[in-house]
C-alpha positions in Angstrom: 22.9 64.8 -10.4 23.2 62.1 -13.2 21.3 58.9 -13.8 21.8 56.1 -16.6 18.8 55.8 -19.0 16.8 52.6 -19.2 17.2 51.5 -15.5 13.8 49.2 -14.3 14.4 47.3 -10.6 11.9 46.4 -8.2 13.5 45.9 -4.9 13.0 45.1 -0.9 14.3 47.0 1.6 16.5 45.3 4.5 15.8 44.6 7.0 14.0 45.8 9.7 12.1 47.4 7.0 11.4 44.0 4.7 8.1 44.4 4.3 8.6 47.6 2.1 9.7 48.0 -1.3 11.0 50.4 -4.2 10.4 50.8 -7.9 12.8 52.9 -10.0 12.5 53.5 -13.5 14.3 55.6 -16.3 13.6 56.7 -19.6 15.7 58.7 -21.6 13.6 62.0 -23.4 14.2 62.5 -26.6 15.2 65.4 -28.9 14.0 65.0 -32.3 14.4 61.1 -32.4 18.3 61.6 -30.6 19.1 60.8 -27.7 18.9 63.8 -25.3 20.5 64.9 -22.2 17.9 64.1 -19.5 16.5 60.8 -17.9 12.8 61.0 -16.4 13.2 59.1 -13.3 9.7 57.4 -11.4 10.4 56.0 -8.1 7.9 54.8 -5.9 8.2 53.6 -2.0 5.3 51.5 -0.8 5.0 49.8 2.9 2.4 47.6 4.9 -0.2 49.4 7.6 -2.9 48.2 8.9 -5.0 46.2 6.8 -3.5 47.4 3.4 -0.3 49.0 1.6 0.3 52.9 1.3 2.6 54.4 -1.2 4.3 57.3 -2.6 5.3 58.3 -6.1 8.0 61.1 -7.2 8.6 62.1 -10.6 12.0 64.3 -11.2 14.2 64.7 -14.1 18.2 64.1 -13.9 20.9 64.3 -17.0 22.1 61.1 -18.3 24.9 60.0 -17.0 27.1 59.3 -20.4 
């Protein structure tokens, strides 16, 4: 799978799900100061319970897309 580098969004899901949200971040790794080939990607899911917000964070790694 490919990814573009430098990607940073914050978003709401639609409804009926409003209430939870999404974080997805990219950063390109580098090869000796050059640009390299894969994008670590952090996304994170978080929702409403009872009385407070649980969450879940997965980090993976995907080639850049150009």
């Amino acid at each position: 799978y490919f990814i573009e580098s430098g990607l940073n969004k914050e978003e709401y899901f639609p409804e009926p799900y409003q209430d939870s949200r999404y974080s997805l971040e990219t950063e390109n790794i580098k090869d000796n100061e050059e640009k390299g080939m894969l994008n670590k990607v952090l996304l994170s899911v978080n929702w409403p319970t009872k009385g407070s917000r649980r969450a879940i964070f997965v980090v993976t790694y995907l080639f850049d897309k150009k």
